[in-house]
C-alpha positions as CSV (number, residue, x, y, z in Angstrom):
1,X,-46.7,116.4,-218.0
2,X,-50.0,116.0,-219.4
3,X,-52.5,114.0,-217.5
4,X,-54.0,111.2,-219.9
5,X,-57.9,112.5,-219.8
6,X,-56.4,115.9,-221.1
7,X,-55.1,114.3,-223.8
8,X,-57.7,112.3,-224.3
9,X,-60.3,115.0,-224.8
10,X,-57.8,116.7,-227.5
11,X,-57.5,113.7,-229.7
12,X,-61.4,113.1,-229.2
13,X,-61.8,117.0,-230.2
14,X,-59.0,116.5,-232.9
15,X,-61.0,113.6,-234.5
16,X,-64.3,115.3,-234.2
17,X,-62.8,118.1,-236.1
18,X,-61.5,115.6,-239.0
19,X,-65.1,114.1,-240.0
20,X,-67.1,116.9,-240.2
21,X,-69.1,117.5,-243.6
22,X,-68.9,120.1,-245.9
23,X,-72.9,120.9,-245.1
24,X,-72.2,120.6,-241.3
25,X,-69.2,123.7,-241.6
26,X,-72.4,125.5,-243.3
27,X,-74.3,124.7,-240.6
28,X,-71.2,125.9,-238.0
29,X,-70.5,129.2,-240.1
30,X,-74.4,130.3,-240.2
31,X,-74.2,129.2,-236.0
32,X,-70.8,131.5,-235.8
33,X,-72.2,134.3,-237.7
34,X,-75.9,134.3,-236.0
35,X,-74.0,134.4,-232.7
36,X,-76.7,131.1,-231.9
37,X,-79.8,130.7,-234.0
38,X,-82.9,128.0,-234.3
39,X,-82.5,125.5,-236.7
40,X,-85.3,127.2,-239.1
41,X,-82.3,130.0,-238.9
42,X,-79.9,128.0,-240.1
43,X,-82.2,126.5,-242.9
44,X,-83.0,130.6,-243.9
45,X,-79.1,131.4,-243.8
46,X,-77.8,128.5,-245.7
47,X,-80.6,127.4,-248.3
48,X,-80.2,123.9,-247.0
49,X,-83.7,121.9,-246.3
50,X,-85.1,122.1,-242.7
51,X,-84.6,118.2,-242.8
52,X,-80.8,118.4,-243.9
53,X,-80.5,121.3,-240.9
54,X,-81.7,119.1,-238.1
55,X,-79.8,116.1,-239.2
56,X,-76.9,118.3,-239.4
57,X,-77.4,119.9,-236.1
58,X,-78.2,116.4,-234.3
59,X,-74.5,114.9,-235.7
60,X,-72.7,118.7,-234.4
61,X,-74.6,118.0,-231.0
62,X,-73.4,114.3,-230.7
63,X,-69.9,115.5,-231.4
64,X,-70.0,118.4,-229.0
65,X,-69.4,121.3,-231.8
66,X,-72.5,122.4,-231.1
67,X,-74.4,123.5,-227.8
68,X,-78.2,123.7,-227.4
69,X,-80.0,126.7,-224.9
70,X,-81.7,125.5,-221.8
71,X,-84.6,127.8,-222.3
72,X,-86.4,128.1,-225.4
73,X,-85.9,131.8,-227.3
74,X,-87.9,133.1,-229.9
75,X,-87.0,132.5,-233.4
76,X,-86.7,135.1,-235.9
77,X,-88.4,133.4,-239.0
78,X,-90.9,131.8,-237.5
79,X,-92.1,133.2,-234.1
80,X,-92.5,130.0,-232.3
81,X,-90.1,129.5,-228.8
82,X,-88.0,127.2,-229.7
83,X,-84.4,125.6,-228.5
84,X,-81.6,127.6,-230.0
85,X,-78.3,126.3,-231.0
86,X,-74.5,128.1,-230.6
87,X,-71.1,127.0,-231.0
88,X,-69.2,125.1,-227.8
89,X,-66.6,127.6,-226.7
């Protein structure tokens, strides 16, 4: 028998999974891909606007999709130490 917070955290992850956007899969795929990128990354992999990334990002965060690092990493495009992103496993 299930408890009821087990099942509760599947139909929370179940809905999650049901209203995501087509430009927040982008941002997942580029995430999956990368292995965990910044968002300036993300913006570089996918063509979408550093604005549309962070938005996107922020929403994935809120839903738990996505994971942010504790400590800052370099980024790749744009040198700065910045908080890098990867998928929840």
């Amino acid at each position: 028998m299930r408890r009821y917070r087990e099942s509760s955290r599947e139909a929370y992850a179940n809905l999650c999974c049901s209203t995501i956007g087509n430009q927040e899969w982008l941002v997942i795929k580029a995430v999956k891909q990368m292995k965990g990128c910044s968002r300036r990354m993300i913006a570089e992999h996918t063509g979408l606007s550093d604005g549309r990334v962070s938005a996107r990002v922020r929403k994935l965060l809120d839903k738990c999709v996505l994971v942010e690092s504790e400590d800052r990493k370099k980024c790749k495009v744009t040198g700065n130490n910045v908080y890098w992103v990867s998928v929840r496993k």
